[in-house]
TIDOKOL-874661 format. One record per residue (C-alpha): residue number from 1; x, y, z; residue in one letter; chain. Coordinates in steps of 0.25 Angstrom, whole numbers, always signed. Each point is the difference from the previous one (the first is absolute). Layout:
BEGIN
+-----+-------+-------+-------+----+----+
|   i |     u |     v |     w | aa | ch |
+-----+-------+-------+-------+----+----+
| NUM |     X |     Y |     Z |  A |  A |
...
+-----+-------+-------+-------+----+----+
END
This chain:
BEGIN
+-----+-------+-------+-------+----+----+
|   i |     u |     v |     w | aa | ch |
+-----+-------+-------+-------+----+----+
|   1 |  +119 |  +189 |  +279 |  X |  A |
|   2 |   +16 |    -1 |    -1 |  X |  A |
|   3 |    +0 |   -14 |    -1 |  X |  A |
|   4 |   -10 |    -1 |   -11 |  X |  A |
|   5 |    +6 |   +10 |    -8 |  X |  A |
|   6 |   +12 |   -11 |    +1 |  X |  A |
|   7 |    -8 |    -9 |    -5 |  X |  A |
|   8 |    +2 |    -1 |   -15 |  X |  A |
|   9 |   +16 |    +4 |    +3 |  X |  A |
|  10 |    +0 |   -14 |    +9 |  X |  A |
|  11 |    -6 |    -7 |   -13 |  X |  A |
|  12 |    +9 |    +7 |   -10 |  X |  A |
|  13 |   +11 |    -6 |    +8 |  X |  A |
|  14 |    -5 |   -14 |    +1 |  X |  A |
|  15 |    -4 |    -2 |   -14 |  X |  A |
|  16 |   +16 |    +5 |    -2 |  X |  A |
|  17 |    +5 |    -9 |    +9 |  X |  A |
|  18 |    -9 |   -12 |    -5 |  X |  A |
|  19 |    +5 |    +5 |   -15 |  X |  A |
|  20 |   -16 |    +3 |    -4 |  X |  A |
|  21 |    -1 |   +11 |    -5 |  X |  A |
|  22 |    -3 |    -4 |   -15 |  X |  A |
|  23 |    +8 |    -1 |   -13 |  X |  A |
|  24 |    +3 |   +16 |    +0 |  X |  A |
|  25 |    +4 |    +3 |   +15 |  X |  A |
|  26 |    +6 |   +14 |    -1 |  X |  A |
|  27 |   -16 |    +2 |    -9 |  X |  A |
|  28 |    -5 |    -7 |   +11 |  X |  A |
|  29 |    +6 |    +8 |   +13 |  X |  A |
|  30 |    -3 |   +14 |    -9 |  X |  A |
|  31 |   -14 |    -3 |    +1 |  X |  A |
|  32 |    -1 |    -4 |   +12 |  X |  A |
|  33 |    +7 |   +12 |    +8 |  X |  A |
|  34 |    -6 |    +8 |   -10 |  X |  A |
|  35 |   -17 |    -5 |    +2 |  X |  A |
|  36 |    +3 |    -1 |   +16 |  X |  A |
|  37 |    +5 |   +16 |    +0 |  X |  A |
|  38 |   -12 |    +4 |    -8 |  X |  A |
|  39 |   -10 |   -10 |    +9 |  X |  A |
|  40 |    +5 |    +6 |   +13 |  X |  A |
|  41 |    +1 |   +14 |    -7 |  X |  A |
|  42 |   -15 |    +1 |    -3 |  X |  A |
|  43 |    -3 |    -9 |   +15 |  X |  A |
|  44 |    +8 |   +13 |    +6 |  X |  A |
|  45 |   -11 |    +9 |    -8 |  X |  A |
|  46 |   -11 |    -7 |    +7 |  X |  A |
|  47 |    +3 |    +3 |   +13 |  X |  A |
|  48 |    -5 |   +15 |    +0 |  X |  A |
|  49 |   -16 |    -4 |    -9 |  X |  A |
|  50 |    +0 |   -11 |   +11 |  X |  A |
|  51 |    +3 |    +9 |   +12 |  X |  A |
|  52 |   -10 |   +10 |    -6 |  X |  A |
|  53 |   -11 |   -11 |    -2 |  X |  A |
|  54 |    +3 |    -9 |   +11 |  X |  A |
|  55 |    +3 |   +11 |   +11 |  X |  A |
|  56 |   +11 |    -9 |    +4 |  X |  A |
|  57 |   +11 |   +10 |    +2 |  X |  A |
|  58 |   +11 |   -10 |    +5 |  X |  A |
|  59 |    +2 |    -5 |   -15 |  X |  A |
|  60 |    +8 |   +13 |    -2 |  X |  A |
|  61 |   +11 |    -5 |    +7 |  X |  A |
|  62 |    +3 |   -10 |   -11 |  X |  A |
|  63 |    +0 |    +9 |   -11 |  X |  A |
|  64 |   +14 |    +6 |    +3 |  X |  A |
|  65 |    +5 |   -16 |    +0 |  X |  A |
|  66 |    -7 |    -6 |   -13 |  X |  A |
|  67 |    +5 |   +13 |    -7 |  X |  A |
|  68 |   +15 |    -5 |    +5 |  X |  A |
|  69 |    -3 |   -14 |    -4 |  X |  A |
|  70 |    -5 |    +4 |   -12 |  X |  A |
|  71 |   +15 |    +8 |    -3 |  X |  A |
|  72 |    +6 |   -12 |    +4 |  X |  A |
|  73 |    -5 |   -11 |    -9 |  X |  A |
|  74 |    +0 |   +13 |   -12 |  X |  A |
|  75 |   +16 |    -1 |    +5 |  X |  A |
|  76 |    -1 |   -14 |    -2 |  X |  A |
|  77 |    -7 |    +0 |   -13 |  X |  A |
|  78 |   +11 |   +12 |    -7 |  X |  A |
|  79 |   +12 |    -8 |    +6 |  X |  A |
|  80 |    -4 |   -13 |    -8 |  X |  A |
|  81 |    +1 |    +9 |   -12 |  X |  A |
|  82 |   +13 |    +8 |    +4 |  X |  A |
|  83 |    +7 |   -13 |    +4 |  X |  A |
|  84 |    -5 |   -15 |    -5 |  X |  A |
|  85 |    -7 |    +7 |   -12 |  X |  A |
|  86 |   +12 |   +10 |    -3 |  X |  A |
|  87 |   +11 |    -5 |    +8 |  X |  A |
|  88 |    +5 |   +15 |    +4 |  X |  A |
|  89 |    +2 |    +3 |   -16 |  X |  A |
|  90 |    -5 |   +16 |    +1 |  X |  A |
|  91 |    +0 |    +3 |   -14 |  X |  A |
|  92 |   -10 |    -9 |    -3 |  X |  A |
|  93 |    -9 |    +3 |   +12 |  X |  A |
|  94 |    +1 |   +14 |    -3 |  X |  A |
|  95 |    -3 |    -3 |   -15 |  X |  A |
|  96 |   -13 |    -9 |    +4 |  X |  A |
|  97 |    -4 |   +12 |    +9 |  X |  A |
|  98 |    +1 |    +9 |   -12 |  X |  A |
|  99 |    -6 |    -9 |   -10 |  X |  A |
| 100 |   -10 |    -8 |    +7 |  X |  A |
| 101 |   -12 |    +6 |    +4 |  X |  A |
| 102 |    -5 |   -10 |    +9 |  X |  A |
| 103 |   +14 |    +0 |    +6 |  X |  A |
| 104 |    +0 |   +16 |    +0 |  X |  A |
| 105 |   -14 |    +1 |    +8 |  X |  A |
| 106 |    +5 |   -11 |   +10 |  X |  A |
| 107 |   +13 |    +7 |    +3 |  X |  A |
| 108 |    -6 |   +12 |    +1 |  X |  A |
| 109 |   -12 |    -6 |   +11 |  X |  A |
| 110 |   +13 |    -7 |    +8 |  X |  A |
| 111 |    +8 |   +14 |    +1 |  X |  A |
| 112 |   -12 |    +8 |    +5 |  X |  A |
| 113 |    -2 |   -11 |   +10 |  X |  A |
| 114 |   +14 |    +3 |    +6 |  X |  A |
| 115 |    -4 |   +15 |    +6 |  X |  A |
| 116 |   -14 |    -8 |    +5 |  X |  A |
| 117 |    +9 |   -10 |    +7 |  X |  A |
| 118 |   +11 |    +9 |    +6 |  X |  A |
| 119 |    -9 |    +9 |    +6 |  X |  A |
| 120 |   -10 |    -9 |    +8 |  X |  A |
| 121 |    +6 |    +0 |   +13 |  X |  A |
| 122 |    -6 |    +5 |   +11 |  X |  A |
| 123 |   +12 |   +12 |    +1 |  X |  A |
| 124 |    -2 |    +3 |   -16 |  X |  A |
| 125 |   -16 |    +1 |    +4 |  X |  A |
| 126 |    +4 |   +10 |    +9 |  X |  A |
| 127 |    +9 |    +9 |    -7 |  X |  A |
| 128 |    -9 |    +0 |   -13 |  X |  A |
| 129 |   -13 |    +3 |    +7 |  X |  A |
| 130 |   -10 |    +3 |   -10 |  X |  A |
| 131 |   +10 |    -1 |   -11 |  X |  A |
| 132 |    +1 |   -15 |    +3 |  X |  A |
| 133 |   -15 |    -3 |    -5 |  X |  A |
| 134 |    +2 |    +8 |   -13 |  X |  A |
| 135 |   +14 |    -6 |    -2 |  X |  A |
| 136 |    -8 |   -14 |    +2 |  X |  A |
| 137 |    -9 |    +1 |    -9 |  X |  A |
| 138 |    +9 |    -5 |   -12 |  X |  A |
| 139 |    -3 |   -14 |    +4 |  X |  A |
| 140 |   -13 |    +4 |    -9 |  X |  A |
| 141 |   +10 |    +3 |   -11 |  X |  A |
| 142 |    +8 |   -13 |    +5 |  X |  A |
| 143 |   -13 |    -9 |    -2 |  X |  A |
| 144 |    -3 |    +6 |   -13 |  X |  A |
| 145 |   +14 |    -3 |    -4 |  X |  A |
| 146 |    -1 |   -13 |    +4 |  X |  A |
| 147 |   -13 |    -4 |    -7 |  X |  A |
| 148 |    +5 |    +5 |   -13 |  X |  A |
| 149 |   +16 |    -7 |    +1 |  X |  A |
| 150 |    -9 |   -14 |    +2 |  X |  A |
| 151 |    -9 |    +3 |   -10 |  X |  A |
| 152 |   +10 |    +4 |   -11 |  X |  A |
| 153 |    +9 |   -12 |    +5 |  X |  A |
| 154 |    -9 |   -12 |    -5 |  X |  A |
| 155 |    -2 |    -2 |   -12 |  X |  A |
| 156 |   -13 |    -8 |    -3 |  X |  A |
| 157 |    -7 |    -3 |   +14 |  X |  A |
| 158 |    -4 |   +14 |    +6 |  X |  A |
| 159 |    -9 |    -6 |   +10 |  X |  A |
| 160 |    +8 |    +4 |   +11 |  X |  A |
| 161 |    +4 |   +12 |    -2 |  X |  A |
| 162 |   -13 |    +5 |    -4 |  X |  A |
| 163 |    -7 |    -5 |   +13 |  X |  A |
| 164 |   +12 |    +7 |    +7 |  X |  A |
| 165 |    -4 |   +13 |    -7 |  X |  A |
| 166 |   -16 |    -4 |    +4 |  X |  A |
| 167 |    +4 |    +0 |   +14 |  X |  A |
| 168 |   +11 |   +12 |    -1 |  X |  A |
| 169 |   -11 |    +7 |    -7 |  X |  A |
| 170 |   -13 |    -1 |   +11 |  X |  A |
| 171 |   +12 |    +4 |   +10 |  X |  A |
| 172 |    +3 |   +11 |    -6 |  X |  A |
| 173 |   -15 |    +5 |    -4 |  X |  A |
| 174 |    -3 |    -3 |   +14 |  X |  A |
| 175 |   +10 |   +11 |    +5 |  X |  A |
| 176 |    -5 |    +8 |   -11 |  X |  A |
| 177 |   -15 |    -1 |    +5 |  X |  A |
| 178 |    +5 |    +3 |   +13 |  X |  A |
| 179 |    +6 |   +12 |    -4 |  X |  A |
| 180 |   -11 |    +5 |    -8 |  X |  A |
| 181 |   -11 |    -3 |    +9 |  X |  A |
| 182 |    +3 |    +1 |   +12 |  X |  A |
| 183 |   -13 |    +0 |    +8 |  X |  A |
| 184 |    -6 |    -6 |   -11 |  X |  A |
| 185 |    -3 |   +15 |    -7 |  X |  A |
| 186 |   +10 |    +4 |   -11 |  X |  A |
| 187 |   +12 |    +8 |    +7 |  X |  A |
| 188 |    -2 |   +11 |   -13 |  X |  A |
| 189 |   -15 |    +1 |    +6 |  X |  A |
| 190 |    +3 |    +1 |   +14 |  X |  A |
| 191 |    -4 |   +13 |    +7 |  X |  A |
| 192 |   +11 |    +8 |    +9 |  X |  A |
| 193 |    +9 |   -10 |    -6 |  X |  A |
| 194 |   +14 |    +9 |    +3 |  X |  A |
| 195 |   +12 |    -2 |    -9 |  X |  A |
| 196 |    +8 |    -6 |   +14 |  X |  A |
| 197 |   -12 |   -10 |    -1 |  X |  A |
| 198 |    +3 |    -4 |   -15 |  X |  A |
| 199 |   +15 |    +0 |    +1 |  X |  A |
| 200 |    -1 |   -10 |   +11 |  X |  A |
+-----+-------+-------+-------+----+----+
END
């Protein structure tokens, strides 16, 4: 899985090295780094359907992993803009984040990947306990964030974005199914159902 996960970083790498990466480089490596972080951000949210479905419980120790490669090609993606797109020139990058939605939403999707990141080690687990899960649960808000950046970025062909959003979308009402029907009765309908129960 690591070594997939490097996959599209090797090829962003070569096609640099054999000067292919089209007319518009900087255009090209933004959206590169910035599909790859959305792909394996929305791979890292299959893990838990799958498990549930499959029964297969080793595929949750992936999840911590894609969650970090998906940070790390996010990292890629903002540091395109901050240094080929800007070249460190703060005022304007403050002035697009102002000004520009799209720009906005992203920035905004990157910053509250950084808390998800920091605090996915083993020790951070650990000190957190059950706040950890609640803190995690912004990579919801992330891929929200992320759908909308992409969409409002392009300007004519919304394909991809909207079959991102399609797939954030039956991720998300997934979760939402699961948390309404649990044992395939609504939780509202559920007798004996205690308020420990519905906080969990």
């Amino acid at each position: 899985m690591f070594g997939a996960c490097l996959i599209p970083f090797g090829q962003l790498l070569y096609n640099g090295y054999q000067g292919d990466l089209g007319v518009n480089p900087i255009e090209t490596i933004t959206r590169f780094t910035g599909s790859w972080a959305l792909i394996i951000l929305y791979v890292s949210l299959c893990i838990t359907p799958l498990r549930r479905l499959t029964g297969w419980t080793d595929l949750i120790k992936f999840r911590r992993m894609l969650g970090l490669f998906a940070f790390f090609y996010a990292l890629l993606h903002f540091s395109t803009f901050l240094v080929l797109d800007h070249f460190f020139d703060f005022d304007r990058i403050a002035k697009d984040i102002l000004k520009r939605p799209y720009v906005t939403v992203g920035f905004t999707g990157f910053v509250l990947m950084i808390p998800l990141a920091v605090t996915s080690t083993a020790k951070m687990i650990r000190r957190l306990g059950k706040r950890w899960q609640q803190l995690h649960r912004l990579v919801y808000l992330v891929g929200i964030a992320g759908v909308i950046h992409f969409y409002w970025l392009v300007k004519s062909d919304i394909r991809r974005p909207v079959q991102y959003g399609a797939v954030l979308a039956v991720l998300l009402g997934y979760r939402l199914v699961k948390y309404l029907l649990p044992s395939g009765v609504p939780r509202l309908f559920q007798r004996g159902t205690s308020l420990k129960t519905t906080a969990e």
